[in-house]
C-alpha positions in Angstrom: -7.9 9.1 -7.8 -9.7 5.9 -8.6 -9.8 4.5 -5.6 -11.4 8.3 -4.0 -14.1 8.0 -6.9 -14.7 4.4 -6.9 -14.5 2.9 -3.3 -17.7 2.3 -2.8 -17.3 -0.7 -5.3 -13.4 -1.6 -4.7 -12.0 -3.0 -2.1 -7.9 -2.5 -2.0 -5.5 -3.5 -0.3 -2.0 -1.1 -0.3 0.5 -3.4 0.6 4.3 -1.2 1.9 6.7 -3.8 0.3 7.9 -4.0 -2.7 10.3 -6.3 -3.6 11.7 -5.9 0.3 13.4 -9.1 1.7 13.5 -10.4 5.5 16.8 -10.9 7.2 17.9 -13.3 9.3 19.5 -11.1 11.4 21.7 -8.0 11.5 21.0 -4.5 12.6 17.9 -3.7 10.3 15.3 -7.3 9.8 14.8 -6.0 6.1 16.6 -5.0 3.2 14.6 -3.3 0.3 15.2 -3.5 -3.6 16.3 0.4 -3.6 17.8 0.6 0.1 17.1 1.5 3.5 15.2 4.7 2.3 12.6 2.7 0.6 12.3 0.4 3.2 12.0 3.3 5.4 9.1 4.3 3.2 7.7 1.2 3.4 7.3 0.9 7.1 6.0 4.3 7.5 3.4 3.4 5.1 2.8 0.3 7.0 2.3 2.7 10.3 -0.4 5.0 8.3 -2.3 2.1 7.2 -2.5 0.8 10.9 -2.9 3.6 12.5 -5.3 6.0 10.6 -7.5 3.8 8.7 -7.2 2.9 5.4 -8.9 6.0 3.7 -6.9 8.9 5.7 -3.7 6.7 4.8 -4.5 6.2 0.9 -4.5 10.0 0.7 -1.9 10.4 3.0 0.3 7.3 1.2 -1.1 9.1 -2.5 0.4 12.4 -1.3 3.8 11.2 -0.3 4.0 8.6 -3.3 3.8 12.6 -5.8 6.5 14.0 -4.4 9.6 14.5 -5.2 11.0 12.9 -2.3 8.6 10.1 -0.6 10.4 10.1 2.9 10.0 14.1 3.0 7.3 14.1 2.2 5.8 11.4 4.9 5.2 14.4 7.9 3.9 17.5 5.8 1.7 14.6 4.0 0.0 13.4 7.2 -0.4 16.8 8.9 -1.8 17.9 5.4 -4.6 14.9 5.6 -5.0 14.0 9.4 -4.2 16.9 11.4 -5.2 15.2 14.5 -2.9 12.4 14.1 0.7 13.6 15.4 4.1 13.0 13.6 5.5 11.8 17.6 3.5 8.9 17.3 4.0 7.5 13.6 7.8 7.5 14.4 6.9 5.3 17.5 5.6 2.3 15.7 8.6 3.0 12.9 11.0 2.8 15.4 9.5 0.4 17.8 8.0 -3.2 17.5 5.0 -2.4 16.3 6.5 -1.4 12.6 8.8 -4.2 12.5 5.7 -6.7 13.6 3.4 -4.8 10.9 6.6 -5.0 8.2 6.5 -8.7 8.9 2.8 -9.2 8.4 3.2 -7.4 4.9 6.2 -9.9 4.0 3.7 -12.9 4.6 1.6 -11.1 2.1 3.6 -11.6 -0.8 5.4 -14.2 -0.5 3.1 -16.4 -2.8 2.9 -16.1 -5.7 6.1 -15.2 -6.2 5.8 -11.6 -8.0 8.8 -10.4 -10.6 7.7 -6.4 -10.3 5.9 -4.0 -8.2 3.2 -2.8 -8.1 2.1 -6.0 -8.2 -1.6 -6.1 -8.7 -4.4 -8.5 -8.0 -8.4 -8.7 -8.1 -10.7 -10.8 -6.9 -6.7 -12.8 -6.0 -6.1 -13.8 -9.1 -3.4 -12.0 -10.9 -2.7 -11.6 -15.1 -0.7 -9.5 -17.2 -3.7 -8.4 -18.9 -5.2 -7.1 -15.2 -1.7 -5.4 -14.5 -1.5 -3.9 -17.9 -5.1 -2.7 -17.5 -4.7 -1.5 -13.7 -1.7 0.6 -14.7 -3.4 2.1 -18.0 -6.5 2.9 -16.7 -7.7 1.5 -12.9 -11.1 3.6 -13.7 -11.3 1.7 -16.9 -11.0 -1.4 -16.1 -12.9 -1.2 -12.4 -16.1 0.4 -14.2 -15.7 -2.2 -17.4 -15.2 -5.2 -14.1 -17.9 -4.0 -12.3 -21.2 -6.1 -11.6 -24.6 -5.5 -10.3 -27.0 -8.2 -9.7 -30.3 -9.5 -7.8 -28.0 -10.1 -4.7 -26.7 -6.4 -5.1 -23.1 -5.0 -5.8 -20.1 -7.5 -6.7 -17.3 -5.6 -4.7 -14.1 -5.9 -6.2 -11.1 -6.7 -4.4 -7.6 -5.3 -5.3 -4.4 -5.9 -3.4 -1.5 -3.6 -5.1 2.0 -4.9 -3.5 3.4 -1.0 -3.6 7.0 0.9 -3.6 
């Protein structure tokens, strides 16, 4: 809800991860702190982000991450927000390269610094307990109380939230 009030002066980053580790090798390349669903999750997260832009996907991603159960969820979610998008090719990048490829890029994301929960939240790329504790309290809060206007114009703020 912050993000759809406030975007005009954030900039953020979702980030389908988690605590999610590559493989080596073996029939899946990742295995995720909570099992294949989440990592599941996680990739077709990864495919909304790349596919429909970020701001179809955050309300997409926002309607999946209220329900009950995220993974069914995922295809009522998208038809609900971007009718024009169709479930057939979501599924494609899941199952195909491109998911893998986009999992991969989201891996390279977090691996430094090391982070010991998730979401993992950072602004301006700096990250503090008192940011996460204030991020997880009250985003509005702490975006409005961060927020700076001056003779060059609007300071954007940039948030990446390592998610799932």
């Amino acid at each position: 809800p912050t993000w759809a009030m406030l975007h005009d002066i954030m900039d953020v980053k979702l980030v389908p991860y988690g605590n999610a580790q590559e493989l080596p090798s073996g029939n899946s390349p990742f295995t995720c702190q909570h099992g294949e669903p989440e990592c599941h999750g996680n990739m077709i997260e990864a495919c909304f982000l790349h596919s429909v832009g970020r701001y179809s996907a955050f309300q997409v991603i926002y309607c999946m991450e209220s329900a009950a159960n995220v993974l069914d969820a995922a295809q009522p979610c998208l038809q609900l927000h971007v009718p024009s998008m169709m479930w057939d090719s979501v599924t494609s990048c899941v199952k195909g390269e491109l998911g893998f490829k986009l999992m991969h890029e989201n891996a390279l994301k977090t691996k430094a610094p090391a982070k010991t929960h998730v979401p993992w939240v950072t602004i301006n790329g700096e990250y503090t307990d008192d940011f996460q504790d204030k991020a997880m309290s009250s985003l509005f809060n702490l975006v409005c109380k961060m927020y700076k206007v001056s003779s060059r114009g609007v300071t954007r703020l940039r948030f990446n939230m390592n998610s799932i």
